[in-house]
ZABAZA-728029 format. One record per residue (C-alpha): x, y, z. Coordinates in Angstrom, 3 decimals, decimal comma. Each point is the difference from the previous one (the first is absolute). Layout:
<nodes>
> X:Y:Z
...
</nodes>
This chain:
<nodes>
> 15,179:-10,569:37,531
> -2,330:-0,772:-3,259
> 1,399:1,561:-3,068
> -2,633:0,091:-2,810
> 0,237:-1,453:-3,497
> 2,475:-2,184:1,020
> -1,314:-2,655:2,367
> -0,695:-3,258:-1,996
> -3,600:-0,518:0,286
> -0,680:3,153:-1,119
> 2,421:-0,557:-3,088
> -1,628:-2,949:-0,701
> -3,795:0,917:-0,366
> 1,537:2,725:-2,058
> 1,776:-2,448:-2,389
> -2,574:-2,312:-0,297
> -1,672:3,457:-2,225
> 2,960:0,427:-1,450
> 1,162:-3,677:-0,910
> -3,657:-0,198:-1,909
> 1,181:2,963:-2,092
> 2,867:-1,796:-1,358
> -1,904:-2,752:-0,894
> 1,542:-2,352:2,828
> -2,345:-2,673:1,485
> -0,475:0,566:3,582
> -2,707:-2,130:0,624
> 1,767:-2,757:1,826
> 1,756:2,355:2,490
> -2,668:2,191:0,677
> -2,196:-3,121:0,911
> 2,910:-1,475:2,393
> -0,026:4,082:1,529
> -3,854:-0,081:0,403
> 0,146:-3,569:1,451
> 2,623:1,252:2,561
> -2,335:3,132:1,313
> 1,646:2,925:-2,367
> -1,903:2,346:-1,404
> -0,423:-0,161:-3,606
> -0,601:3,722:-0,725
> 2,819:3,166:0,343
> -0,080:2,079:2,859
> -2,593:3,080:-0,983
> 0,663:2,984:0,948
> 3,262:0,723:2,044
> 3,093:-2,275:-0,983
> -0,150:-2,734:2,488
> -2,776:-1,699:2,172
> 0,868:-1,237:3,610
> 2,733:-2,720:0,151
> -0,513:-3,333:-1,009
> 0,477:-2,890:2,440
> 4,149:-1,458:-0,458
> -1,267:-2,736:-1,759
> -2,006:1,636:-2,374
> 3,074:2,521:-0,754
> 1,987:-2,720:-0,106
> -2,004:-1,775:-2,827
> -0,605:3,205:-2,050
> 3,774:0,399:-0,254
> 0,014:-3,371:-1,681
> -2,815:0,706:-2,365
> 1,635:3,535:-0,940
> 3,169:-2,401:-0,875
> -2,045:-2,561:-1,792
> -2,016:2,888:-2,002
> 3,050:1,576:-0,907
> 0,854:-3,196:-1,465
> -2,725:-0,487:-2,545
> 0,892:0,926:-3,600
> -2,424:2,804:-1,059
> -1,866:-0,207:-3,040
> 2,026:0,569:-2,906
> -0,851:3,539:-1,629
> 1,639:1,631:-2,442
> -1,699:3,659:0,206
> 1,029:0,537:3,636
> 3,591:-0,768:0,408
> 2,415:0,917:2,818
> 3,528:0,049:-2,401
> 0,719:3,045:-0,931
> 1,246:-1,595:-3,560
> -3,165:-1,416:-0,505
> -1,685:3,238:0,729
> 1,765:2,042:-1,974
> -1,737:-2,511:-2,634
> -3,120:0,911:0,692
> 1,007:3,980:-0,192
> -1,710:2,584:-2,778
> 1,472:2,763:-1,269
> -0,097:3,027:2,033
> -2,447:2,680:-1,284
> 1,862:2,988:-1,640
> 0,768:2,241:2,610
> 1,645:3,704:-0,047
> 3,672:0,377:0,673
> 1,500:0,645:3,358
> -0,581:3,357:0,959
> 2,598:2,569:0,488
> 1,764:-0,731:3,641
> -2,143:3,043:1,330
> -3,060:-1,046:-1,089
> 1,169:-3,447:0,758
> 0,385:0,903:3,885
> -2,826:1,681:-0,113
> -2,272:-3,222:-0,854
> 2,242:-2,168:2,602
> -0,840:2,636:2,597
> -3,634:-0,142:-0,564
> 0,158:-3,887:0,316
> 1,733:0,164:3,329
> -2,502:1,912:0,995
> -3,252:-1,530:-1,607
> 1,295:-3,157:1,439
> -0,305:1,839:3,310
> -3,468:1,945:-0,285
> -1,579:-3,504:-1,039
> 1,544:-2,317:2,354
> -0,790:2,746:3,001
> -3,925:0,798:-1,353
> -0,117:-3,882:-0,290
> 1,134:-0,454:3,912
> -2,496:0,406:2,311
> -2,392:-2,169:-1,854
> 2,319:-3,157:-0,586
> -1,693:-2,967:1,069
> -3,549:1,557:-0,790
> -2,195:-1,184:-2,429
> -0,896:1,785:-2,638
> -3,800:0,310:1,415
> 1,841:1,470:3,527
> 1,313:2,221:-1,832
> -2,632:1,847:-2,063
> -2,324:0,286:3,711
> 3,015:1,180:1,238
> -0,085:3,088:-2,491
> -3,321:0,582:-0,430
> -1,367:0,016:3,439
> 2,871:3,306:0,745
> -1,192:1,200:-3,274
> 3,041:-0,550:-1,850
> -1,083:-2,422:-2,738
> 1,426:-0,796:-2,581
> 3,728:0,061:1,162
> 1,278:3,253:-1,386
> 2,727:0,598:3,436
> 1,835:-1,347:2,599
> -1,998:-1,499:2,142
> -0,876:1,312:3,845
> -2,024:-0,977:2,881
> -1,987:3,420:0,075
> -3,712:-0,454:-0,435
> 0,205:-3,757:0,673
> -2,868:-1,676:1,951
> 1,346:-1,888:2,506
> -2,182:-2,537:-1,011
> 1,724:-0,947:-2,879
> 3,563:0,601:1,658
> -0,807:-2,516:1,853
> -1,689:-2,783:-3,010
> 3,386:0,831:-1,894
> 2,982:0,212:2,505
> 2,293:2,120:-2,191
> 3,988:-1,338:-0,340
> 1,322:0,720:3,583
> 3,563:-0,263:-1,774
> -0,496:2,725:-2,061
> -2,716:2,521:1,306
> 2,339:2,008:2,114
> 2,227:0,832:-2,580
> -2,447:0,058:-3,252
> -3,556:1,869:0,515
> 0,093:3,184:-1,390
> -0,129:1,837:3,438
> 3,516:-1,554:0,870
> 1,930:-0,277:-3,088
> 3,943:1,021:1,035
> 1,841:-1,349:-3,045
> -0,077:-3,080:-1,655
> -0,159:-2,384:2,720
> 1,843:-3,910:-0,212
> -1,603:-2,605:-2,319
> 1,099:-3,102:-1,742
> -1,106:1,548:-3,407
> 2,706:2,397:0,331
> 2,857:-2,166:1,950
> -0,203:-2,330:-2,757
> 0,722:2,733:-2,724
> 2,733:1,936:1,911
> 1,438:-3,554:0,475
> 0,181:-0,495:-3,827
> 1,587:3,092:-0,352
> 2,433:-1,162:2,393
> 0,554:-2,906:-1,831
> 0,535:1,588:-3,133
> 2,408:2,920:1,580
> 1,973:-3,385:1,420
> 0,390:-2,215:-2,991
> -1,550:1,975:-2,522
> -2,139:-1,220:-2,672
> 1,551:-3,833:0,044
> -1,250:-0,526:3,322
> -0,777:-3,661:1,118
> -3,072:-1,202:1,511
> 2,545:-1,197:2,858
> 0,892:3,569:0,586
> -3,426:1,079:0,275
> 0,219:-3,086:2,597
> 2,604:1,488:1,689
> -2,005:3,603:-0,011
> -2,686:-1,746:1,710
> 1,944:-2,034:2,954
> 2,021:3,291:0,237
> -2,356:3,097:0,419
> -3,900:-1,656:0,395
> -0,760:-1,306:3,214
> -1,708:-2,643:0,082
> -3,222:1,096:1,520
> 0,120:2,739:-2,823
> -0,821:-2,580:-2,955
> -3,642:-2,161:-0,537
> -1,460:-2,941:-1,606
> 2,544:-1,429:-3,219
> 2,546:2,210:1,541
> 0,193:-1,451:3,444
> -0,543:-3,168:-1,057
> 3,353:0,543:-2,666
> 1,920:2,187:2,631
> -0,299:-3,694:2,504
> 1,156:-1,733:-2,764
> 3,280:1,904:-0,449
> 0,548:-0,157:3,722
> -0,148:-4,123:-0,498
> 2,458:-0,080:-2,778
> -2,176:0,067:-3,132
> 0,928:2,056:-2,991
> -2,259:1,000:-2,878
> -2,254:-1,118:-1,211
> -0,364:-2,412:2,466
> -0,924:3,017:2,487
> -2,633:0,927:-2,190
> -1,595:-3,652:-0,286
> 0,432:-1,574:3,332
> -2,712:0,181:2,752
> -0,958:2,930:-1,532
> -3,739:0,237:-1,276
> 0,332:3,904:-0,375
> 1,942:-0,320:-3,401
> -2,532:1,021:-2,027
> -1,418:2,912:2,171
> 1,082:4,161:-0,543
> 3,000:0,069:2,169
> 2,425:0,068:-3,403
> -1,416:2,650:-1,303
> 0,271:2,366:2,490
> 3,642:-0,253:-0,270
> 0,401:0,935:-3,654
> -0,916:3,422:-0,830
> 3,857:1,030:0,292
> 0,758:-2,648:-2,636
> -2,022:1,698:-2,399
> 1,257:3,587:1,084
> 3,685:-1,167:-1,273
> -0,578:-1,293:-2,983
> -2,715:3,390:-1,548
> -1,339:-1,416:-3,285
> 0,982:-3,486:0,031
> -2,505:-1,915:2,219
> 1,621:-3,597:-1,434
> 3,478:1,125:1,655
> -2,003:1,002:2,842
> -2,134:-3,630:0,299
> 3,236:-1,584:0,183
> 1,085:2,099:2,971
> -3,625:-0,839:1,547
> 0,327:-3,491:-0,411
> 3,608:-0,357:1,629
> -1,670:1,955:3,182
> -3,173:-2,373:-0,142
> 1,677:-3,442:-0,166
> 0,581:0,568:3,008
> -3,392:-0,504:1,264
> -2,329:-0,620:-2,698
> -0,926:-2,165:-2,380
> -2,165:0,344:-3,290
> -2,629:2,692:-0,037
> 1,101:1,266:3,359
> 3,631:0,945:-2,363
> -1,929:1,236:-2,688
> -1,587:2,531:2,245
> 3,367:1,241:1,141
> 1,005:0,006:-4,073
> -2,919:1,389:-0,716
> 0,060:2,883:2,193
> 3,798:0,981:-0,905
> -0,558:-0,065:-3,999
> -3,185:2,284:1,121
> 2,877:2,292:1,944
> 1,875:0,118:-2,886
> -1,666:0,915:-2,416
> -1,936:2,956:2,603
> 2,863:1,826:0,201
> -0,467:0,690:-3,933
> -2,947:-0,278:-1,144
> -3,603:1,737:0,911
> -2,455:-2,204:-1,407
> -1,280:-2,843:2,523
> -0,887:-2,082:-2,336
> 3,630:-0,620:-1,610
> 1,120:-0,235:3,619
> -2,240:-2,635:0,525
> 1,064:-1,779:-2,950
> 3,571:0,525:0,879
> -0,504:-1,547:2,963
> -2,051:-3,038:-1,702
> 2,869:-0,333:-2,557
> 2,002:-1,419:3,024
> -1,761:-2,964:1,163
> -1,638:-2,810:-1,605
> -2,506:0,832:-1,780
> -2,722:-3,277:0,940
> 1,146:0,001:3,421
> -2,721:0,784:2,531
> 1,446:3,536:0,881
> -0,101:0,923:-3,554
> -3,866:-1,352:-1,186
> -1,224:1,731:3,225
> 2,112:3,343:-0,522
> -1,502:-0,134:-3,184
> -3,696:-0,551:1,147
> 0,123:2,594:2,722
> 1,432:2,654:-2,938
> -3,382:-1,252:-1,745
> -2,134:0,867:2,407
> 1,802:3,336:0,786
> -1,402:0,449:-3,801
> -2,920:-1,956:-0,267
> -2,194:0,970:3,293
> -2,103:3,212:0,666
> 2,140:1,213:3,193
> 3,122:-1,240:2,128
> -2,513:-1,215:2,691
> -1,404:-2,547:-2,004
> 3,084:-0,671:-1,806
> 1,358:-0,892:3,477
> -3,301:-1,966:0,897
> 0,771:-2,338:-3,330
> 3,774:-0,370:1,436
> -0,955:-0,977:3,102
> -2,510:-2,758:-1,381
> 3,306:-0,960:-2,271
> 2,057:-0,524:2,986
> -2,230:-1,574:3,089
> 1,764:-2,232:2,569
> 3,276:1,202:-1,321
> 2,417:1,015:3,345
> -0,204:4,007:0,237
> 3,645:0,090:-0,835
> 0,497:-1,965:-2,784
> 1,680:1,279:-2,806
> -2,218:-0,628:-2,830
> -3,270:1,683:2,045
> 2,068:3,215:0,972
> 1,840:0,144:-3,457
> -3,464:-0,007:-1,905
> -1,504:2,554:2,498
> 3,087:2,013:-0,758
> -0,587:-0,071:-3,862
> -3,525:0,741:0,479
> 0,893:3,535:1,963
> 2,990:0,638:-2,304
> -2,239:-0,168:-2,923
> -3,513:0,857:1,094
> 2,288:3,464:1,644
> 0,872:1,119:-3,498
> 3,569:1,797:1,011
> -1,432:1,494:2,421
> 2,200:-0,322:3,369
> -2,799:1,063:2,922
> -2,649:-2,811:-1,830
> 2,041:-2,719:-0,641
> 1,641:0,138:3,669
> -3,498:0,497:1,615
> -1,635:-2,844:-2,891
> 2,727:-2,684:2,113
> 0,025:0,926:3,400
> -4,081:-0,009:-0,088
> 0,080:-3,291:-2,216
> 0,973:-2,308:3,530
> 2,354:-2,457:0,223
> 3,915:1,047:1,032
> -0,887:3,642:-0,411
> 3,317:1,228:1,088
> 1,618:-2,424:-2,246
> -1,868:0,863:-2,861
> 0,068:3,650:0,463
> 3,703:0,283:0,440
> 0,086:-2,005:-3,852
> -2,880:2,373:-2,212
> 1,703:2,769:2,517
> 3,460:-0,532:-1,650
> -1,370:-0,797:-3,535
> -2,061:3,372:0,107
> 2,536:2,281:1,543
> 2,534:-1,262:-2,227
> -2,501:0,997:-3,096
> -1,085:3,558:1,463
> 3,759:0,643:1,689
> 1,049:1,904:3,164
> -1,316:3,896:-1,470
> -3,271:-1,473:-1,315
> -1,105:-1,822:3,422
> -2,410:1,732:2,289
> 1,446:1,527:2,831
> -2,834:-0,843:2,482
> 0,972:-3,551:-0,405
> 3,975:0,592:-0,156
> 0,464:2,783:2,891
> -0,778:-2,422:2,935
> 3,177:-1,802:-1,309
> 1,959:2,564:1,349
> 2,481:-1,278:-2,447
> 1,262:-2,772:2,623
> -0,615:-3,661:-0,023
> 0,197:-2,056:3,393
> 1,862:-3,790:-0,040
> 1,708:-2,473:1,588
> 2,610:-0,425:-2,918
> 3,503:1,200:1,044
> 0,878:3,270:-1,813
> -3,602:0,971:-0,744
> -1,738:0,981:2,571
> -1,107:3,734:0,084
> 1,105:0,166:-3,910
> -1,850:2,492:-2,314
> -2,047:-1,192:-3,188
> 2,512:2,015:-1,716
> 2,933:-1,255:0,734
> -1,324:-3,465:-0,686
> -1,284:1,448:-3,463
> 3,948:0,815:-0,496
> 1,528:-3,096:1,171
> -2,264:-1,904:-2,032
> 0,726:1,953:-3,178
> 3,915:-0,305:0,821
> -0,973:-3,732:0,120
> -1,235:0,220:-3,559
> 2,890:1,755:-1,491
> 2,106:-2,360:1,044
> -2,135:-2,671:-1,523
> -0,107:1,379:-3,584
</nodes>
């Protein structure tokens, strides 16, 4: 059996991408790699190609050790200590106080369940780029996104240039919605509220470890997660399991593991960084644990505020502030602003971010400031401005989802987009599956009073 984004010439040819980014000279290796027969280039679309030859394997396990090796460019604006970071950090922006414990539910439940609407509209068209996408709609009519999507009204034709995700279409077209069905955007936040239930809010990155080995399978994690989760199972402990053979560090798998952070800790999106970053040490490295920081302080400061802006600069407050994730949050913000209509906003982004891997984290968190702004508050726009914008649409949806809902709250969402919910969330995580958005809404806020 072949288990993607682990096999070592596959790793490799992703590293040698990431290695340049941290200013480590590859050039030697890659020319001993070329020399031997490897390909140079990452796999392109899907996670693996076919199997190298043994020998080849054999030699890019070496590399990957050699690589991993190399001292990266010293840089001081993109750390990995959370010390140093905390450096780096700017004040907060003044944000209103916590809400009463009523209205306080109220904006948890509508972020369960905006993380749910997005990550489900965002499902069927994972994988698709963002030109797939937009013939999809318009030849059934249906452009620009403003629903869950369906296969009614689609030419076959175009079925057939875009196979949809086979995962997913059974359980998220809007003909077949039963529920929110399973999806790694939502394991990963009812396993942080599992953590935090367990060991409450001084949690260790070794008991999110421990959450992992105990309640994922392994088939049920991807790129820097399965590369961290093999670590752990050969004896590594972090941050070694977020550095070793693993050229996914810097991709969006942290941050779509934080939300929860940010939900128990209303207000304060430093306290709920530091949460983030204990999760994402895990896996990640750099900008790929500013994403997952960045997303939390964004949580945070949801739940009481109502103006995107200041929860975009609560979430900026967070992470350094000349990393790479920030300057290109930043630019995408400015085009939100600065162009005459989200399409060509998005056009600019895209010319921003060519070549980069579709689920990086900088790409996706940009595209996810760019709806967040360029949607205004508005719920329906911003989730539809993501999913529509390419790149990990389910991902990204589930993130402006739970930003959005937790701005608007449970009453204020529309109930064409909640209803097919059916208040009940599938998953593989013991003691969740089948559980309604509300009762996550009140375990989470029980969470929070013990925290404060």
């Amino acid at each position: 059996m072949r288990i993607t984004w682990i096999q070592p010439e596959d790793l490799l040819r992703h590293e040698f991408v990431q290695a340049r980014d941290e200013g480590k000279d590859v050039t030697g290796v890659l020319g001993r790699w070329v020399a031997a027969g490897g390909d140079p280039n990452p796999p392109v679309g899907g996670a693996s190609d076919p199997p190298a030859s043994p020998d080849l394997a054999g030699l890019a396990r070496d590399l990957l050790v050699e690589i991993d090796a190399l001292p990266p460019a010293r840089d001081d604006d993109e750390p990995s200590d959370l010390d140093a970071i905390r450096r780096l950090w700017q004040p907060s922006p003044r944000l209103p106080p916590v809400p009463s414990p009523a209205a306080l539910r109220d904006r948890l439940h509508g972020a369960w369940l905006g993380r749910a609407v997005g990550c489900l509209l965002g499902k069927p068209v994972e994988k698709i780029p963002r030109e797939g996408i937009r013939e999809i709609l318009e030849s059934s009519g249906r452009w620009p996104l403003a629903a869950y999507f369906t296969a009614a009204g689609l030419p076959p034709d175009v079925a057939e240039r875009w196979p949809w995700n086979r995962a997913s279409r059974p359980t998220s077209l809007a003909e077949v919605i039963d529920g929110m069905p399973e999806d790694d955007d939502l394991n990963y936040t009812l396993l942080a509220l599992s953590v935090l239930e367990t060991h409450g809010i001084g949690f260790a990155t070794d008991d999110v470890a421990q959450a992992w080995l105990r309640d994922l399978p392994t088939l049920r994690v991807f790129t820097a997660e399965r590369a961290a989760y093999r670590n752990l199972l050969n004896g590594l402990q972090p941050p070694a399991t977020a550095t070793t053979a693993n050229p996914y560090r810097e991709w969006i798998g942290a941050q779509i593991r934080t939300d929860l952070y940010g939900w128990a800790r209303p207000g304060d999106p430093h306290g709920a960084a530091e949460l983030a970053w204990r999760d994402a040490r895990l896996s990640h490295t750099r900008n790929g644990m500013y994403g997952a920081m960045f997303v939390a302080g964004m949580a945070a400061a949801a739940l009481v505020a109502s103006d995107t802006d200041v929860v975009l600069d609560a979430g900026l407050s967070v992470i350094p502030p000349r990393s790479g994730l920030a300057v290109e949050i930043q630019a995408a913000r400015d085009l939100a602003t600065s162009s005459p209509d989200f399409e060509t906003a998005l056009d600019r982004l895209y010319e921003r971010h060519a070549g980069r891997h579709w689920v990086h984290s900088i790409n996706n968190t940009a595209l996810t400031a760019l709806a967040l702004s360029a949607g205004g508050g508005d719920f329906v726009q911003a989730i539809c401005h993501v999913v529509s914008g390419g790149w990990d649409t389910d991902s990204n949806g589930a993130t402006v989802g739970a930003v959005s809902g937790a701005m608007t709250g449970a009453a204020r969402l529309p109930e064409a987009w909640v209803a097919p919910l059916k208040n009940r969330l599938a998953t593989n995580i013991p003691g969740f599956d089948g559980v309604g958005f509300d009762e996550l809404a009140a375990r989470t806020a029980f969470v929070v009073s013990g925290a404060t």
